[in-house]
N, C-alpha and C positions, 0 to 999 in steps of 0.2 A: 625609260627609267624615270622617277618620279623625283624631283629634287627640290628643295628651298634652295635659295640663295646660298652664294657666301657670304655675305653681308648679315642674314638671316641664320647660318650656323653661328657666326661670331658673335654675333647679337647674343642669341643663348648662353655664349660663352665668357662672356662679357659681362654679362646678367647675372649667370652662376658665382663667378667671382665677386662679383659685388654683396650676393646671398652671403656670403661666408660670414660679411663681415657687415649685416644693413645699417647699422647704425653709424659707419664712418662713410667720410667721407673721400672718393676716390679721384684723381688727378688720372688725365688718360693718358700720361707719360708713365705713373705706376704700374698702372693694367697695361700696358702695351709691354712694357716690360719684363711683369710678372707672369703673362700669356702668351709672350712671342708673337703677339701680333703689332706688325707697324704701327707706327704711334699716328700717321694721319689716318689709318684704317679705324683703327679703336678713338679716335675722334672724331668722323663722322661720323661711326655709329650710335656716339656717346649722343649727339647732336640730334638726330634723329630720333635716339629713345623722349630725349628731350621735350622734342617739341608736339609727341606722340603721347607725351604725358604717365613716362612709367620712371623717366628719373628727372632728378631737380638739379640743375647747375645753380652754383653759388661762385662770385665774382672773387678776387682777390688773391692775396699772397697764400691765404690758408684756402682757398675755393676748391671748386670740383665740385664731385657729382655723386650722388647720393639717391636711394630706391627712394619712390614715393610712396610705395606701401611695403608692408611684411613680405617675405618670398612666399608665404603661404597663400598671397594673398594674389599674386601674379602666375599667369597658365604661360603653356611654353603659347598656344594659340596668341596670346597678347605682343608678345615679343617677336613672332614670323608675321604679323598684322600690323606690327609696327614697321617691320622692316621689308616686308615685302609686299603689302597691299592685301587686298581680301585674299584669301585661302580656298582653292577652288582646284580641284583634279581637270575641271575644263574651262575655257572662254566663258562658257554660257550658264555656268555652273555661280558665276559670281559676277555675271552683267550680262542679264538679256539683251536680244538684239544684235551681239555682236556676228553669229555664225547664219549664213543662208540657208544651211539647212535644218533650221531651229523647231520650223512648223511642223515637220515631217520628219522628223527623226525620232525612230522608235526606239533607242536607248539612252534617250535623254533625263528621263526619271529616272533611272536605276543609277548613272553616273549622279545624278543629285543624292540618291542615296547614300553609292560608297562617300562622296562630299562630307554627308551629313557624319558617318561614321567615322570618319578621320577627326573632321573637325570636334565632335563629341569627344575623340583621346586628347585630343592636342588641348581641348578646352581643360578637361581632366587629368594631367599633369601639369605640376606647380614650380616652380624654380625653388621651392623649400625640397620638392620631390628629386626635381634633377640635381640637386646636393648630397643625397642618400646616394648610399653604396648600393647596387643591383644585387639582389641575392641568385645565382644560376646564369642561364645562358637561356639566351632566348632558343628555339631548335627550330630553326625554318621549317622541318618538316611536319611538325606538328602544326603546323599553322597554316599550310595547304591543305592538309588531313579536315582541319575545321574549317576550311574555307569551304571545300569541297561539298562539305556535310550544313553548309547554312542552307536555310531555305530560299527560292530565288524571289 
């Protein structure tokens, strides 16, 4: 199965709520509160957005932490790269070198591809988007149906 982080879901999660409201500023005892997540989880995460350069901490009795851009202006890709390093379906997909059988592996392009295509969605949803209500349901089986039907 293919998965991000927890750190990297909560990240998103974290991020969303902050979208709701970008102009104020957030304390991570707030957000930990108002999210259910443990307040040293949602402060290291806070920390890491930080130093990744997607929110600004301010020092003080009014301090905290605040988006550095519009949520329209942040992909969810920004925030799994912040919190989980490059975005890559494989080892070698996001650091040459790493796998022996690098040289000779014939489905090494194609995994670059699905890469490419994920990270193209990931890049392509915004934290202004992941605040919008989903219209429908996604239908797994329609989605095999067009997997099936891509070209190889």
């Amino acid at each position: 199965m293919l998965r991000m982080s927890k750190l990297a879901d909560y990240g998103t999660v974290v991020m969303a709520a902050m979208a709701r409201e970008p102009q104020a500023v957030h304390s991570a005892a707030e957000l930990a509160d108002r999210l259910g997540i443990a307040a040293p989880t949602v402060s290291k995460i806070l920390k890491t957005l930080a130093r990744e350069g997607l929110v600004a901490s301010t020092r003080g009795a009014r301090g905290g932490y605040n988006l550095l851009c519009a949520p329209s202006g942040i992909s969810v890709a920004q925030i799994i790269r912040a919190m989980d390093g490059p975005i890559g379906m494989t080892e070698c997909s996001t650091t040459p070198g790493l796998c022996a059988q690098e040289s000779r592996c014939t489905v090494r392009a194609n995994w670059a591809r699905v890469n490419e295509a994920i990270l193209g969605v990931l890049q392509g949803i915004t934290l202004e988007q992941l605040n919008t209500p989903a219209h429908g349901t996604v239908k797994v089986a329609s989605i095999r149906r067009r997997a099936a039907r891509a070209p190889a």
